[in-house]
N, C-alpha and C positions, 0 to 999 in steps of 0.2 A: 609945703604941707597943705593937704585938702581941707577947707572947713567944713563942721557939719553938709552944710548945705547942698555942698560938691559932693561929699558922700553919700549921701540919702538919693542925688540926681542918678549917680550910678549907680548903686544897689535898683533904684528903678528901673533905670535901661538895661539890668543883668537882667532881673526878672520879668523883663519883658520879651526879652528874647530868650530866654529858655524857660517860661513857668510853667514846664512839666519837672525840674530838677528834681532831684532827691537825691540824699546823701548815701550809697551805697556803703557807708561804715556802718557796722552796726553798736550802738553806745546809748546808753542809757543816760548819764550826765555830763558837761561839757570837758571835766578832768576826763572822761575816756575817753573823748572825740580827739581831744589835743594829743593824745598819747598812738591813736589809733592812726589818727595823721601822720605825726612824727612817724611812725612805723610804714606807713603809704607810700612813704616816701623811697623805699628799700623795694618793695615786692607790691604783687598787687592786692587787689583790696578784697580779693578772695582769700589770697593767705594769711592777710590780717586780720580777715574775719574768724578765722579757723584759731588763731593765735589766742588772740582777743579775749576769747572765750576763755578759753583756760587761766589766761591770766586775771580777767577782771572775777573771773572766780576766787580766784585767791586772795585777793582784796578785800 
């Protein structure tokens, strides 16, 4: 298991080599991101996005 310390060292060297990312889900709160993912996982994150919508609407 990683400690803190190891985690924090990678999350740096992520963002260091990619700190343009952005999350192309679209979510308002971490419950829709987890949901939105889960879903990402099937199709892609255009059809999720299309989904998405309708569903976090009805919530």
């Amino acid at each position: 298991m990683l400690t803190k310390k190891q985690i924090n060292e990678c999350l740096d060297i992520i963002g260091d080599m990619f700190p343009e990312a952005e999350c192309e889900l679209v979510h308002d709160n971490p419950f829709e991101l987890v949901i939105a993912v889960a879903l990402s996982a099937q199709c892609t994150d255009v059809l999720v996005n299309k989904v998405t919508k309708t569903l976090f609407s009805k919530i």
